[in-house]
N, C-alpha and C positions, 0 to 999 in steps of 0.2 A: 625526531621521534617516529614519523612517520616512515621517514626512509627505512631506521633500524627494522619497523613493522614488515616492509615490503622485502628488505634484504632477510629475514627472517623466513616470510614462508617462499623465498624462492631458494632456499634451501631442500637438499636432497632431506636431510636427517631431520627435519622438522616435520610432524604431521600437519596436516591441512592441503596441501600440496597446494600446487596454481589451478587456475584455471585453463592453462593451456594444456588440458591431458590429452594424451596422446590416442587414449583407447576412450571412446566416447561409455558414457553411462550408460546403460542398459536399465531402465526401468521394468520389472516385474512383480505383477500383484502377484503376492505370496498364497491367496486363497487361490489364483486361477491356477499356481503352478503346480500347489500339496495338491488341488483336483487333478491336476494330470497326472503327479506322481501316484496318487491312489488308483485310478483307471489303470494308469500303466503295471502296476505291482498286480491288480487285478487279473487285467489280460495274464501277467507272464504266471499265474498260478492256474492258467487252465491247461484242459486236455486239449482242447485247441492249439495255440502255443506250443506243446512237446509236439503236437501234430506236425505245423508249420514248419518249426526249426527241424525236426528228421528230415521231412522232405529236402528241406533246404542243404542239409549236409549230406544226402542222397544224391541229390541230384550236382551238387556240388562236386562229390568224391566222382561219381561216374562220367561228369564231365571230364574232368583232370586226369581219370584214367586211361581212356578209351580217346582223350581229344575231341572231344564231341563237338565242340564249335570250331574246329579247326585246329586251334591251339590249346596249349595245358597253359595259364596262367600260375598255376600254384600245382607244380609237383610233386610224389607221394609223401612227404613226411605231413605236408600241407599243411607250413607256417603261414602261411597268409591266412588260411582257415583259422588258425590258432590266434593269432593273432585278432580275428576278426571276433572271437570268442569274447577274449581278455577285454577287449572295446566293450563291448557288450556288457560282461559282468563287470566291468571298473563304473558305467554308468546304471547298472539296473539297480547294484546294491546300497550306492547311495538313496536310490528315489525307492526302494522298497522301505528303508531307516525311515525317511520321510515320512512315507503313507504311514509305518507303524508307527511313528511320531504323534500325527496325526490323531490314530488310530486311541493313542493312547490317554490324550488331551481330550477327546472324546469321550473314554470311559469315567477318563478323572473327574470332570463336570457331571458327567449321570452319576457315579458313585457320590458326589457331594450332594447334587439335588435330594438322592434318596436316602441321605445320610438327614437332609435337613423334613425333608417330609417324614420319615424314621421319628426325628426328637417329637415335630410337629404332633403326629400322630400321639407320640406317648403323652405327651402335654396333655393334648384332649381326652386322651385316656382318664392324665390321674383328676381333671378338672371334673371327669364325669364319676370316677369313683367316688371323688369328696362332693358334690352333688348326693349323689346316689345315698352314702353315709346321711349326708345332713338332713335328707329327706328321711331314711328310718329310725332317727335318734327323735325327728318331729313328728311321724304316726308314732312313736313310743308314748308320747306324752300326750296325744288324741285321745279323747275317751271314745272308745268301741263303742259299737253298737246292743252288744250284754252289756257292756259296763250301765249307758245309761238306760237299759230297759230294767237291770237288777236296782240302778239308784227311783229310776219312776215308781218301778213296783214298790219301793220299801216306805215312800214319799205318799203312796197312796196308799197302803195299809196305815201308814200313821195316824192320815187325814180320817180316814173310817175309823178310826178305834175314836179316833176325837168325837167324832159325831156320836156315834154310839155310846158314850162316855154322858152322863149327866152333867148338867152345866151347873156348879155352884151356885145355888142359891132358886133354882130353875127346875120348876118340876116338871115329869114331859107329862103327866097327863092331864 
């Protein structure tokens, strides 16, 4: 059983491969690399950057025109240049996808936070309406302050009419 196991992953068409690989593993933290890809997408979205690169195809084209160091390495259609381009945009375009990758996994977490702060808030909202509600349904059934100065008043006119009033059987003089 064991051997089938070994004869198994020393097969091409089997995944897991051996451990005898030929191109060693490359470990890379994915945060150090989206940070470089973000810096890099950065830099190439300045005026710096278009500065850099003219210069560089300036003084590029004027060397290969004119010979300037002696020799033209890249003649006038100037594939090498072109070529040098195509390098260029086959890896900026990847790591720019990246950073807006990035970029995007970023807003999605702020749009959730503030989607959950959003309900959060209205909760405490309807918490303080219905508060609010239950609190003037309970001054509704408070008596005021006329209510019981109209009920004293009417409680003390009674009491004087009583007094006022002869007591059966009781003469006042």
């Amino acid at each position: 059983m064991a051997r089938a196991r070994q004869h198994d992953s020393e097969r091409l068409n089997t995944p897991g491969g051996s451990r005898h690989s030929i191109v060693p593993r490359i470990r890379v933290s994915h945060d150090a690399f989206g940070e470089f890809a973000e810096g890099f997408a950065r830099f190439m979205g300045t005026a710096r950057f278009i500065l850099y690169m003219t210069l560089f195809v300036i003084i590029w084209v004027a060397a290969n025109l004119i010979g300037l160091f002696g020799f033209r390495w890249d003649p006038y259609p100037f594939i090498l240049l072109n070529l040098f381009f195509s390098t260029q945009a086959s890896y900026a375009a990847p790591l720019i996808l990246l950073a807006q990758n990035r970029q995007e996994a970023r807003d999605r977490i702020a749009i959730d936070r503030d989607r959950q702060q959003a309900a959060q808030s209205r909760a405490d909202m309807d918490y303080l309406a219905r508060e609010i509600a239950s609190l003037r349904m309970s001054v509704g059934d408070l008596a005021t302050r006329d209510y019981l100065r109209a009920e004293l008043r009417n409680e003390l006119r009674s009491i004087l009419a009583e007094l006022d009033e002869p007591v059966a059987g009781h003469d006042r003089s």
